[in-house]
C-alpha positions in Angstrom: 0.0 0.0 0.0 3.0 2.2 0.5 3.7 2.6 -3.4 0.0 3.2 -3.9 0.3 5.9 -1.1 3.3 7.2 -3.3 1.6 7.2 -6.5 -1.5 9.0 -5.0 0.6 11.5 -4.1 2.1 12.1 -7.3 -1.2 12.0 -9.4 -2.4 15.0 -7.1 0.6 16.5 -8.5 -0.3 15.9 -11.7 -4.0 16.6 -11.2 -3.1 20.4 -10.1 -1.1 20.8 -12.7 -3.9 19.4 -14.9 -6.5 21.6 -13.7 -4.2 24.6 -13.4 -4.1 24.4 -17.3 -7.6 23.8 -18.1 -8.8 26.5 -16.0 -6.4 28.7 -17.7 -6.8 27.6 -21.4 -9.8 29.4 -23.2 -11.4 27.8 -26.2 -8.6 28.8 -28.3 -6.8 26.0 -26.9 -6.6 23.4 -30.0 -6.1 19.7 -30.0 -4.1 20.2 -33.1 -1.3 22.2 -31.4 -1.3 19.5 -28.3 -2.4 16.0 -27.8 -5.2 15.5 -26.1 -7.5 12.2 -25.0 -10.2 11.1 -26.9 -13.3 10.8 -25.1 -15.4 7.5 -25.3 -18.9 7.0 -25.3 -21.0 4.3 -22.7 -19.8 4.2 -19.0 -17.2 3.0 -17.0 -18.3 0.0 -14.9 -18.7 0.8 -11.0 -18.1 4.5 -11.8 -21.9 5.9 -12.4 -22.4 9.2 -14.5 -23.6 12.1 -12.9 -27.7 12.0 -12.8 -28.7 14.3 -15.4 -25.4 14.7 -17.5 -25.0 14.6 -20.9 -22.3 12.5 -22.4 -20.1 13.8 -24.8 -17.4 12.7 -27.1 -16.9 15.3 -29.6 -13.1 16.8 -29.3 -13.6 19.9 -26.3 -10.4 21.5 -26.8 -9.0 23.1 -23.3 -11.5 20.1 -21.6 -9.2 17.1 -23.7 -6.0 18.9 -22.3 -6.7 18.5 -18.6 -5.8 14.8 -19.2 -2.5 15.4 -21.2 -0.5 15.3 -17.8 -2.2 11.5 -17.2 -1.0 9.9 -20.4 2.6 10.4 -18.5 1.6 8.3 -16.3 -0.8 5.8 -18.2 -0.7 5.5 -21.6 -3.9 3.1 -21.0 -6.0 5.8 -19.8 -9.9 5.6 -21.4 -11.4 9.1 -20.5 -15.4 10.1 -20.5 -16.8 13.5 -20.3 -20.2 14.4 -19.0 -21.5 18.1 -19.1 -24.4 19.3 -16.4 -25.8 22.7 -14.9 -24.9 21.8 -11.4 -22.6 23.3 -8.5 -19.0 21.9 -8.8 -19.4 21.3 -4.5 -22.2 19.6 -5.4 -20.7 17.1 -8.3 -17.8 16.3 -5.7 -20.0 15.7 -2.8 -22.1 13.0 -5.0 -19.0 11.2 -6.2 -17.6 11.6 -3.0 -20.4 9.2 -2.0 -21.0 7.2 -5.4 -17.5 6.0 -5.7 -17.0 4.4 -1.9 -20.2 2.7 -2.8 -19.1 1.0 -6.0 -15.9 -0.5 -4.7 -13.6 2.9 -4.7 -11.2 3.9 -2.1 -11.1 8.1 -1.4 -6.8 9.1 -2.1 -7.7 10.4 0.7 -8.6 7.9 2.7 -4.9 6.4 2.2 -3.0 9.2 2.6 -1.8 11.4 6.1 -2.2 14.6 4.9 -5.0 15.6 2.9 -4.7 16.0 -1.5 -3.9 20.1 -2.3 -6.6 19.7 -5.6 -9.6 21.8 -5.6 -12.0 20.3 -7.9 -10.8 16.8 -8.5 -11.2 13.3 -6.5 -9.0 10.6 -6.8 -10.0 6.9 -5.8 -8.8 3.3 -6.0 -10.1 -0.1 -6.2 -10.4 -2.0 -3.2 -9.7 -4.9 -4.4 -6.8 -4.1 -7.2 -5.2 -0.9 -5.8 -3.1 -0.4 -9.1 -6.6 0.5 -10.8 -7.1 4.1 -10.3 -9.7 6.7 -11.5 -10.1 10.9 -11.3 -12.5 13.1 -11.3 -12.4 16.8 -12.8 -15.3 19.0 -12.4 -14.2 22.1 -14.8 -16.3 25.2 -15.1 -17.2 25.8 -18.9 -15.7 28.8 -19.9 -18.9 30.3 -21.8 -21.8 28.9 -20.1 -22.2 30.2 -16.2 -23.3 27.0 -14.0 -22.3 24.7 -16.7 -19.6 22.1 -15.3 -17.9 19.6 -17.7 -16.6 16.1 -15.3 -14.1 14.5 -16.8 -13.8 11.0 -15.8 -10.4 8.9 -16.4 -9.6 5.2 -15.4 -6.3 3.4 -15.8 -3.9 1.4 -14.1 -0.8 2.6 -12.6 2.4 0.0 -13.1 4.1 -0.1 -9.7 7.2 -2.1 -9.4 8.3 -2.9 -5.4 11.8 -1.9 -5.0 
């Protein structure tokens, strides 16, 4: 559990850095300039989508390049995106509580101090700690109340040393 504890710690890292750039990239921001994820369409098993969110897989631009730092880390990585008028406090709190439900363990929950990210969660699986999954609740830049979540699950390959 000690190199999941690690690797938490570093995807927080990455996750603020993440976020940092999405919430600074406008709409100008083009996939064609960076690489960004593709976004799939159907669910992730045990991960539910937000009630009353509406998939999308069409390329978002600024939304695609909040996952860029991830494929550094997992070049598995699927990604979903899901767009709702709700409160991002809101959105958190519910998958806060979803996740635990369906199997997930809060980064949180196995770390001693708590995760510096604002607007992203971070869970493994109980039973396979290497399978991780995040959460990003973004604000969209041109409609006020509208929050894109961004969804990613992948497994990290830890080697004991």
């Amino acid at each position: 559990m000690t190199l999941v504890k690690s690797a938490v710690w570093a995807l927080a890292l990455v996750a603020l850095v993440a976020l940092v750039a999405a919430s600074g990239c406008c709409c100008c921001c083009s996939s064609d300039v960076l690489p960004t994820a593709t976004f799939t369409a159907g669910d992730f098993p045990h991960v539910p989508p937000y009630p009353g969110a509406e998939q999308r897989t069409a390329d978002s631009g600024a939304y695609g390049l909040a996952t860029l730092p991830f494929q550094l880390l997992a070049e598995d990585a699927e990604w979903k995106q899901y767009v709702v008028q709700e409160d991002s406090e809101t959105i958190i709190d519910w998958y806060n509580d979803q996740m635990t439900n369906e199997g997930w363990i809060s980064a949180t929950d196995m770390t001693e101090e708590p995760l510096p990210v604002q607007g992203g969660l971070f869970f493994a699986r109980v039973d396979d700690p290497q399978e991780m999954a995040v959460i990003m609740v973004l604000p969209d830049s041109q409609e006020e109340g509208t929050q894109h979540i961004l969804i990613g699950r992948f497994r990290l390959q830890l080697e004991e040393q």
